[in-house]
PDB file of N, CA, C and O in Angstrom:
ATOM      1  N   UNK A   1     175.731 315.297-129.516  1.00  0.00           N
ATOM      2  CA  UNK A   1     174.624 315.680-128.653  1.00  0.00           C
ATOM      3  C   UNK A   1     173.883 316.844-129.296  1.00  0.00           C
ATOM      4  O   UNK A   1     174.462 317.742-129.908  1.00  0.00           O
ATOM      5  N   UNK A   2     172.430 316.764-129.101  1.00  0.00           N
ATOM      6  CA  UNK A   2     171.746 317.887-129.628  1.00  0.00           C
ATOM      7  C   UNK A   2     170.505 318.014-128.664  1.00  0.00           C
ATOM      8  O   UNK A   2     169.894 317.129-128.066  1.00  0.00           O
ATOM      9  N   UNK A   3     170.292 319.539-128.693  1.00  0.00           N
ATOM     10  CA  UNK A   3     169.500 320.255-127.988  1.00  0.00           C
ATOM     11  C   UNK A   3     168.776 321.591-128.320  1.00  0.00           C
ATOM     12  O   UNK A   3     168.915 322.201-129.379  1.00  0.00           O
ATOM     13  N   UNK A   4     168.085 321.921-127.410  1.00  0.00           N
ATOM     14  CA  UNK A   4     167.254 323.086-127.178  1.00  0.00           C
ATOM     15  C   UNK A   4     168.036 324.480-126.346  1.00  0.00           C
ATOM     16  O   UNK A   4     168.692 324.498-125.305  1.00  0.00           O
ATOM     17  N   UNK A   5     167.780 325.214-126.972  1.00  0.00           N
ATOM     18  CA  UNK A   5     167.999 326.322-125.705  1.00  0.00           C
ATOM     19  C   UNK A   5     166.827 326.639-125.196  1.00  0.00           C
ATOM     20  O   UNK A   5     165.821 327.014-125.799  1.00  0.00           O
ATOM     21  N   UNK A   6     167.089 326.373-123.348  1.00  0.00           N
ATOM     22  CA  UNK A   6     165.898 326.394-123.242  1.00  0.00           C
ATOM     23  C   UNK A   6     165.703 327.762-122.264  1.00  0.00           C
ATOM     24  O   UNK A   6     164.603 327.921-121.735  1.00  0.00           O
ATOM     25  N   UNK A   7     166.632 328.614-122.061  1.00  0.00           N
ATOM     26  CA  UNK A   7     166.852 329.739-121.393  1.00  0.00           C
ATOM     27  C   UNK A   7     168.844 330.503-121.603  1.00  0.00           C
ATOM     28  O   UNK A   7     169.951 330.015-121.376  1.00  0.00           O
ATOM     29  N   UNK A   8     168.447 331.620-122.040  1.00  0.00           N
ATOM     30  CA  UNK A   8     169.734 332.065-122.054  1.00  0.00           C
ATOM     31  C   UNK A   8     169.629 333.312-120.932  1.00  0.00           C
ATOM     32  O   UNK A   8     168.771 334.176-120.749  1.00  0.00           O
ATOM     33  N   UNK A   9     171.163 332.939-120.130  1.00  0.00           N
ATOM     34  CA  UNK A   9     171.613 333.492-119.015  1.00  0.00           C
ATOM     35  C   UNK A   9     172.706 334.086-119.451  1.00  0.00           C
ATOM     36  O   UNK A   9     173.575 333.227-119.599  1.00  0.00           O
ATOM     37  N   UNK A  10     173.211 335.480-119.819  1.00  0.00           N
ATOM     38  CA  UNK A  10     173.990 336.408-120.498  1.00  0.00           C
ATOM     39  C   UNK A  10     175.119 335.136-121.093  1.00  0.00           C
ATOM     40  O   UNK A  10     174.374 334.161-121.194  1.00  0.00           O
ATOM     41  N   UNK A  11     176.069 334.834-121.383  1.00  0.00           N
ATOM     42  CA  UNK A  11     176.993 333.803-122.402  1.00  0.00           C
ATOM     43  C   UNK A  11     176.826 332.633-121.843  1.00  0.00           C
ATOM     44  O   UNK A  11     177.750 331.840-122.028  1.00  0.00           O
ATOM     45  N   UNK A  12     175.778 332.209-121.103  1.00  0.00           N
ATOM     46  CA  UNK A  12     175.607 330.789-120.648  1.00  0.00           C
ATOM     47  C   UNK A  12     174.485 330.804-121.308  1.00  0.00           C
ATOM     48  O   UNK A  12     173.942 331.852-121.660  1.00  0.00           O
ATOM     49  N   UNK A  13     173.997 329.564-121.555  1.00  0.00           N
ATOM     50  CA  UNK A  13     172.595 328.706-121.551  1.00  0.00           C
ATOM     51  C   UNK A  13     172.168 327.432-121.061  1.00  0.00           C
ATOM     52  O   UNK A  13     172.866 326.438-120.863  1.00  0.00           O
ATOM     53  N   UNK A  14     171.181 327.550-120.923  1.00  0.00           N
ATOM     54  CA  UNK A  14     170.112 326.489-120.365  1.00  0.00           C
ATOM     55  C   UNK A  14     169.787 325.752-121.418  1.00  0.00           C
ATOM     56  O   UNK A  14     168.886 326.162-122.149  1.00  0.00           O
ATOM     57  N   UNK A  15     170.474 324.476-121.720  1.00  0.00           N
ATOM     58  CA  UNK A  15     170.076 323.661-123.085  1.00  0.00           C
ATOM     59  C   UNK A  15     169.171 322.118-122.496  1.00  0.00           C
ATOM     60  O   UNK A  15     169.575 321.570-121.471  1.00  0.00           O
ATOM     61  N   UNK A  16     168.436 321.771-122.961  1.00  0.00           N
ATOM     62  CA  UNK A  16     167.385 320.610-122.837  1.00  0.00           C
ATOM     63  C   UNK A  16     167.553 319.224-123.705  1.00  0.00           C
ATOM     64  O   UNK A  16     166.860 319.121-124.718  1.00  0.00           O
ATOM     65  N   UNK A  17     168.418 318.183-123.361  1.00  0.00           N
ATOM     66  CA  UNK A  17     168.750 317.678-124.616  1.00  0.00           C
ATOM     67  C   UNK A  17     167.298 316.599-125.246  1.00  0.00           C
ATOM     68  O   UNK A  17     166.261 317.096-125.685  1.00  0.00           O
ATOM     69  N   UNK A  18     167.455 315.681-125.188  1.00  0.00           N
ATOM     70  CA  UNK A  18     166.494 314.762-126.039  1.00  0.00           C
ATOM     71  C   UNK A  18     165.726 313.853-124.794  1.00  0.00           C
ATOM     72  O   UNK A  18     164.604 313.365-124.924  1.00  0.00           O
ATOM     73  N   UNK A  19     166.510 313.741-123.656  1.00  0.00           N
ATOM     74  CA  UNK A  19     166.148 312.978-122.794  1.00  0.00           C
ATOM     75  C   UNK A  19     165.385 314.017-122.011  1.00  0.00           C
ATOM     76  O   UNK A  19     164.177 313.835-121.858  1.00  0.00           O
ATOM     77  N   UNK A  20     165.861 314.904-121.588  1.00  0.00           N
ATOM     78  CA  UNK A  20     164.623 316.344-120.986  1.00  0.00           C
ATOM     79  C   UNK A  20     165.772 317.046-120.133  1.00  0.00           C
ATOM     80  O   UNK A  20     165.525 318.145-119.636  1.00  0.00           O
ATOM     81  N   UNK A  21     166.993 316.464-119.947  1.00  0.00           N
ATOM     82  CA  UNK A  21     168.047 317.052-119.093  1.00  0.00           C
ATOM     83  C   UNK A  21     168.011 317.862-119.239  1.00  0.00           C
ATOM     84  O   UNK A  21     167.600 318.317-120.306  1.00  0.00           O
ATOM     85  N   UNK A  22     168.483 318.693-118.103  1.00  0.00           N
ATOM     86  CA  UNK A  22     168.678 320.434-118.520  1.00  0.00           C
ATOM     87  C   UNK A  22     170.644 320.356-118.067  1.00  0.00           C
ATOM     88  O   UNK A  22     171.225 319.767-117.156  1.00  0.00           O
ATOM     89  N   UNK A  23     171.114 321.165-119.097  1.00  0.00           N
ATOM     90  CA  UNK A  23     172.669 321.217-118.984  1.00  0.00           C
ATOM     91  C   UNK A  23     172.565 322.655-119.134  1.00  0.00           C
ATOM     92  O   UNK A  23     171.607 323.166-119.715  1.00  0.00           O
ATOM     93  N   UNK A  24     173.571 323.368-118.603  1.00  0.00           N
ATOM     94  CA  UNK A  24     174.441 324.367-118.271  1.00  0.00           C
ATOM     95  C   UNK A  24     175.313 324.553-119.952  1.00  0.00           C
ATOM     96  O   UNK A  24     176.323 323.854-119.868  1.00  0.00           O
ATOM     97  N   UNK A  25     175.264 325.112-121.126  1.00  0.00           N
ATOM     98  CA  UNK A  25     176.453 325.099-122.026  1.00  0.00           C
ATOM     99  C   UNK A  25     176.633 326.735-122.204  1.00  0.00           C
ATOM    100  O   UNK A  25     175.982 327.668-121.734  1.00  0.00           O
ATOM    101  N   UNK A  26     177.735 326.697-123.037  1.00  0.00           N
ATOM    102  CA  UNK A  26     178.078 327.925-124.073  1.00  0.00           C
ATOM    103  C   UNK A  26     178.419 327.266-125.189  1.00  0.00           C
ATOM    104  O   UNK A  26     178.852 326.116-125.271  1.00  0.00           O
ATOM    105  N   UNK A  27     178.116 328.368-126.411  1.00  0.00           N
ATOM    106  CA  UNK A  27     178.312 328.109-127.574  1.00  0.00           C
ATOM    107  C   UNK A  27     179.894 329.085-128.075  1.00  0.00           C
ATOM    108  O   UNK A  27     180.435 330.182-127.937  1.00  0.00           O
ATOM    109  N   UNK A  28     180.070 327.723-128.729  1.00  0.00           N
ATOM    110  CA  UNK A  28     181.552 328.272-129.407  1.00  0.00           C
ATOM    111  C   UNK A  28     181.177 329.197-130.716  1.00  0.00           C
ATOM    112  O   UNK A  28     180.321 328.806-131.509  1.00  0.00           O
ATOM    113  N   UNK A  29     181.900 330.508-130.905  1.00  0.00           N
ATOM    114  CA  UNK A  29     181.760 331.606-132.121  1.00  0.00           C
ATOM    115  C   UNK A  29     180.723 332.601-131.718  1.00  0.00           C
ATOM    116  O   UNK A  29     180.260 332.644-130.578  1.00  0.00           O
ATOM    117  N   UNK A  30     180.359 333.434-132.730  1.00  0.00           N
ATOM    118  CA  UNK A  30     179.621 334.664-132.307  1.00  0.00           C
ATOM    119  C   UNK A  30     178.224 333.870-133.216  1.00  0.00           C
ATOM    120  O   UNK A  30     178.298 333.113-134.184  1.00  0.00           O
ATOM    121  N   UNK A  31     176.353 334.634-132.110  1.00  0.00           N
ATOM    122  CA  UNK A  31     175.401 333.539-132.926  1.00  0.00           C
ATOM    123  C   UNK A  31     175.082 334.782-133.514  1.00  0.00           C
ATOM    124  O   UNK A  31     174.253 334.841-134.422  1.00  0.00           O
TER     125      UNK A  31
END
C-alpha cells in the first residue's frame, strides 16, 4: 500500500491512499 500524508497529528497521521481513503497510520523508525 502507498500513500500520502495528508495531515500529521503528533505520532499519528492522516495518510490518503490511491483510492482517496483517508486512514489513520504511524510510521515505523525515526523520519
Amino acid at each position: 500500500m502507498t500513500g500520502l500524508v495528508y495531515k500529521s497529528t503528533g505520532s499519528w497521521y492522516i495518510v490518503r491512499d490511491e483510492k482517496g481513503q483517508l486512514w489513520n497510520a504511524r510510521m515505523k523508525g525515526v523520519l
